[in-house]
C-alpha positions in Angstrom: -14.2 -34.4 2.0 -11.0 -32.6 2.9 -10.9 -28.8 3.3 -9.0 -26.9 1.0 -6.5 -24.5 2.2 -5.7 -20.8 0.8 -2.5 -18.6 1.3 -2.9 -14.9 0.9 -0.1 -12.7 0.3 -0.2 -9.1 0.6 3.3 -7.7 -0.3 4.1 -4.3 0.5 7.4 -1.8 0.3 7.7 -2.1 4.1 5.6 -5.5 4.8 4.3 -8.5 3.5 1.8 -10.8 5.0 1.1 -14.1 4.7 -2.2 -15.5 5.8 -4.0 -18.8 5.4 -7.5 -19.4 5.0 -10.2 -22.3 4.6 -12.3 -22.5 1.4 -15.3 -21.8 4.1 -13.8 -18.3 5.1 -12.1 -19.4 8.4 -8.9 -17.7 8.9 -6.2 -19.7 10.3 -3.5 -17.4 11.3 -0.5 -15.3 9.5 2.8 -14.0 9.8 4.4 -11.5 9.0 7.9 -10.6 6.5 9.3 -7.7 5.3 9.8 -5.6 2.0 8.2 -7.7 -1.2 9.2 -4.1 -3.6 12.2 -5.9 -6.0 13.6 -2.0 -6.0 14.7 -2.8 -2.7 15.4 -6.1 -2.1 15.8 -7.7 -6.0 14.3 -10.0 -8.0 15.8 -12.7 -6.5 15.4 -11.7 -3.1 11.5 -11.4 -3.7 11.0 -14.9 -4.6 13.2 -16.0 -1.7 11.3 -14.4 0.6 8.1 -15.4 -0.6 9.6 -19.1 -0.4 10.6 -18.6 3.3 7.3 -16.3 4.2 5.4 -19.5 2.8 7.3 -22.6 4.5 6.9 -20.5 8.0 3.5 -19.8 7.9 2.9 -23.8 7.2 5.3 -24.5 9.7 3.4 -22.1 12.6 0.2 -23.7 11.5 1.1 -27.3 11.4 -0.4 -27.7 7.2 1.4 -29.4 4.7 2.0 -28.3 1.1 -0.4 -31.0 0.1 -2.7 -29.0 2.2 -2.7 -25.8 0.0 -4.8 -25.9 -3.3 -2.6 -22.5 -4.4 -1.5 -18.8 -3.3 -2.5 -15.2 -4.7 0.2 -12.4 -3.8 0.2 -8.9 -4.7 3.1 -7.2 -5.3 4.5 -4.5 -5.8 5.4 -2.7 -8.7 4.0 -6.0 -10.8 2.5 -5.3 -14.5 4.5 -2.2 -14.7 7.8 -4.0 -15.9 6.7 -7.1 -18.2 10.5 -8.6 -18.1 10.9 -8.1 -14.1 7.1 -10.0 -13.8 8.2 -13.0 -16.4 11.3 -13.4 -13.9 9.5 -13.3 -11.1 6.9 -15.9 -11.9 9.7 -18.0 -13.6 11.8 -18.1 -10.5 9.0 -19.2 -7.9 7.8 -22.1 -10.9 11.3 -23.4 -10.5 11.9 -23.2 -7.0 8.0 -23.6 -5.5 6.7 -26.4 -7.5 4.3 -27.8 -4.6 1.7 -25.6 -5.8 1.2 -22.8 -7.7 1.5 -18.8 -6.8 -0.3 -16.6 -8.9 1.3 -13.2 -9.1 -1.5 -9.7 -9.1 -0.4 -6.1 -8.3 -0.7 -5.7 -4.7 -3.8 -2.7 -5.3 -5.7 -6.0 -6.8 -5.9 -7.5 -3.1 -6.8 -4.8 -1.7 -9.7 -4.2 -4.0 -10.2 -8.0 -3.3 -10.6 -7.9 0.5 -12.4 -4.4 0.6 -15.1 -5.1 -1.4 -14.8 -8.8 -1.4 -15.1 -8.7 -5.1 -17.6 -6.8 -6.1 -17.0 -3.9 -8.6 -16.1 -0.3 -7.7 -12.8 1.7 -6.7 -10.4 1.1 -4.0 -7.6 3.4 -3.0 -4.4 2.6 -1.2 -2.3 5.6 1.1 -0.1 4.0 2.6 3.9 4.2 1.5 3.0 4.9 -1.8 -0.3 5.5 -3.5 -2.4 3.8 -6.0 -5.8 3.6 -7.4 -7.8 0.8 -9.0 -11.4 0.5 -10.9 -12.3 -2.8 -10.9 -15.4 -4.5 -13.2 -13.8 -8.4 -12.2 -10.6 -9.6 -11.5 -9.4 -9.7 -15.3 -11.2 -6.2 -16.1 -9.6 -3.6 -14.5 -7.9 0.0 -14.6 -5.2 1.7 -12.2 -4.8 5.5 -11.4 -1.2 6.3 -9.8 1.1 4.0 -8.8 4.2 5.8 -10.6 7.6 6.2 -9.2 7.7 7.6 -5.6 10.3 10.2 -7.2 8.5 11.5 -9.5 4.4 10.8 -8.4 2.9 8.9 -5.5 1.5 11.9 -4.6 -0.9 11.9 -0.9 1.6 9.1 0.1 3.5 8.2 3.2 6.3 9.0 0.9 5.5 12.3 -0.5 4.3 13.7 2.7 7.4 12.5 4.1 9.2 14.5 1.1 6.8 18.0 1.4 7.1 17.8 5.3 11.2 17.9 4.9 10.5 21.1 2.0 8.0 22.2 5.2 10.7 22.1 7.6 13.4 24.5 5.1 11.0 27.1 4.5 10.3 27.5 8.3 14.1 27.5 8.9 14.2 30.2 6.1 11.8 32.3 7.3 9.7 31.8 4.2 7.0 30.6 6.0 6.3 31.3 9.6 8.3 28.8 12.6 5.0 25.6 13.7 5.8 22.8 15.5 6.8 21.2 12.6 9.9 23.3 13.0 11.7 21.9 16.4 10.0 18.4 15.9 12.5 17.7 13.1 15.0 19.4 14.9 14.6 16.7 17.5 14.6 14.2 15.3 17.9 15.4 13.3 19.8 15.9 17.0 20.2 19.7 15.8 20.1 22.4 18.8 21.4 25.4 17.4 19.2 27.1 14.2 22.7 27.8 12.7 23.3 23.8 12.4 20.3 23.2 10.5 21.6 23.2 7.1 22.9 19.5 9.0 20.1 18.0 7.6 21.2 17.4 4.3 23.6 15.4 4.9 21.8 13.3 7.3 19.0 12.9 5.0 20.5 12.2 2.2 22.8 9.1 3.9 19.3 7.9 6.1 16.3 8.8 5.0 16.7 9.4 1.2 17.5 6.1 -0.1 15.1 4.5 2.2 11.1 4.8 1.3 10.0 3.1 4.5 11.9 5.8 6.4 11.2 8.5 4.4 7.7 7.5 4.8 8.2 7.7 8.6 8.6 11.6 8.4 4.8 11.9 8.2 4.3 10.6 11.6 5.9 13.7 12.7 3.7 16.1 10.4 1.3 14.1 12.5 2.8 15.2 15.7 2.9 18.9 14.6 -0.9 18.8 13.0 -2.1 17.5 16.5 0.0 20.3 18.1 -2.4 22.8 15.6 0.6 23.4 13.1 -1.3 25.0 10.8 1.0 24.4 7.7 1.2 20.6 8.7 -2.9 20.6 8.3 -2.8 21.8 5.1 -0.3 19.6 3.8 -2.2 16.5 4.9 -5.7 18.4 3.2 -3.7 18.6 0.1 -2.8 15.0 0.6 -6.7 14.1 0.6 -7.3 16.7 -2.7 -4.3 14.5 -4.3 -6.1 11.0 -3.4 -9.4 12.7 -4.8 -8.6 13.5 -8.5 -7.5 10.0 -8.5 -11.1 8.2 -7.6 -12.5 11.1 -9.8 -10.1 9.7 -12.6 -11.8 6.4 -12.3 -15.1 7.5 -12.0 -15.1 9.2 -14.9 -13.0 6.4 -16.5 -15.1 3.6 -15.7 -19.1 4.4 -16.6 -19.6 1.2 -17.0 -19.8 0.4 -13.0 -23.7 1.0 -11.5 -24.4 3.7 -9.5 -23.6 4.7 -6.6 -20.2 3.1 -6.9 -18.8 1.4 -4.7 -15.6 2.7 -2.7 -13.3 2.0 0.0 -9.7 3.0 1.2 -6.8 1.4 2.9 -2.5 2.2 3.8 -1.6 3.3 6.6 -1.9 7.5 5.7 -5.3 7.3 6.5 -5.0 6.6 10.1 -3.0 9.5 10.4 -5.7 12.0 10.9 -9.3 12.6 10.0 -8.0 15.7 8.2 -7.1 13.2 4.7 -10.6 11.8 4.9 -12.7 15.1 5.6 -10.4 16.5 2.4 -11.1 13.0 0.2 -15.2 13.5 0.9 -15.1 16.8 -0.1 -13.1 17.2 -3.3 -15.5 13.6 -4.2 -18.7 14.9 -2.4 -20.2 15.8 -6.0 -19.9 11.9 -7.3 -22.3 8.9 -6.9 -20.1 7.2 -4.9 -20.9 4.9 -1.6 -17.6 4.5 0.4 -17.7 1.5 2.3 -15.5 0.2 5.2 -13.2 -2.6 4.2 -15.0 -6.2 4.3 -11.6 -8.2 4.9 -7.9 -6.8 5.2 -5.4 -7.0 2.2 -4.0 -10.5 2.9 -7.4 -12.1 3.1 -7.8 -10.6 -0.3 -5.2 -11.7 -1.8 -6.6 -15.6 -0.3 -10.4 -14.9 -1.6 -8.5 -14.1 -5.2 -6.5 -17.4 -4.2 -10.0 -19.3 -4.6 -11.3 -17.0 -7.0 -8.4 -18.0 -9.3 -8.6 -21.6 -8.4 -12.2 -22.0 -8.8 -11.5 -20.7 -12.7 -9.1 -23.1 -13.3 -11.3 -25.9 -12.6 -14.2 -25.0 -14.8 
């Protein structure tokens, strides 16, 4: 009998991956494309890239479409827009007709891969921030997730945003000079304390309209924790307290799942510093809740849903 082929597609606001995997669990390879967020690149540009990410992933595997049973993607920013979603899926049906891509938010796949379907609560820091409480694939809840202007707080994002609100209250003497204080200097080019007003401008024309690089900022909150900033600290402990009341949203939301629930985290925030994950245990310590290292990454998730999704449609 012939194996059947999976493709996995976690899309994110600064990467997507594409992976491909055997209905037996082997993982083939993947690659890897950029921004799948339709706020950045369009709605148009999202389906084009999925195309391309999915003809070069075949390609640097030698398969064939014929080889692929279907695809699973997570995405960014889908179920919040019902027209943008309809478009979406409309666009890949007319230009990807080999087989078919079904279209989850990408906090699904996660939840997917972490906990390789079983029910509980997965949480996402990475450029932005979002929650889910899952019973099965169909019969779910989310918890953040908003607009990065406006929410996404304990994101790459926000801490990105609260480390540049850091930076002006050091330079206005409102709170005392860290670290944090000549690292952004550096990274601004600014030498002289009377040139720091500079930054404005500069952040508005690179950093503002850009989330990835915005996000970047927290890397140097990193920098001035690890040089015992104390300010920087706190801001990545409030960043845990901010991921906490969302898995205490969901745990209180969902009474349905069995105790101890079952949790697990992923994004990029979290490898920051330990400082987000002491601060997540101990504004949850008080809830039943088993937190549990990821079983597979995001992409393989999104490949197990692939099947998952598959296997439905055949009974």
């Amino acid at each position: 009998m012939k194996m059947k082929w999976y493709i996995g597609i976690d899309g994110g606001g600064t990467k997507t991956e594409f992976l491909l995997r055997r209905e037996n669990g082997t993982v083939l390879g993947k690659i890897r494309k950029g921004s799948a967020d339709y706020r950045e690149i369009g709605l148009d540009g999202v389906g084009e890239m999925v195309c391309k990410g999915i003809q070069e992933l075949l390609a640097e595997y030698g398969k064939q479409p014929e080889d692929i049973c279907c695809a699973c993607m997570g995405m960014p920013n889908f179920s919040e827009i019902p027209e943008n979603d309809a478009y979406i899926k409309k666009w890949l049906e007319k230009h990807w007709t080999k087989f078919p891509i079904y279209l989850v938010n990408d906090v699904l796949v996660g939840w997917a891969g972490a906990l390789a379907l079983k029910p509980g609560i997965h949480l996402v820091a990475g450029t932005g921030t979002i929650a889910i409480g899952v019973k099965n694939p169909h019969q779910y809840i989310r918890c953040g997730g908003w607009h990065n202007r406006f929410s996404d707080e304990g994101s790459g994002y926000w801490l990105g945003i609260e480390t540049m609100r850091l930076f002006t209250k050091e330079a206005d003497g409102r709170r005392a000079k860290g670290a944090l204080y000549e690292l952004i200097k550096a990274e601004f080019e600014i030498t002289e304390d009377t040139e720091d007003m500079k930054v404005v401008d500069i952040w508005e024309k690179e950093y503002l309209p850009y989330r990835d690089r915005t996000a970047s900022l927290q890397l140097i909150l990193k920098k001035a924790a690890e040089q015992g900033d104390l300010a920087a600290k706190e801001l990545y402990w409030e960043a845990g307290k901010e991921l906490a009341e969302m898995v205490r949203s969901l745990y209180s939301r969902m009474p349905s799942l069995s105790s101890p629930v079952l949790a697990s985290k992923s994004g990029g925030v979290f490898r920051a510093t330990e400082l987000l994950w002491e601060s997540l245990k101990k504004y949850t310590g008080d809830l039943s809740i088993c937190w549990q290292e990821p079983a597979y990454e995001p992409a393989e998730g999104a490949a197990i849903l692939a099947q998952e999704f598959w296997k439905e449609r055949a009974e």
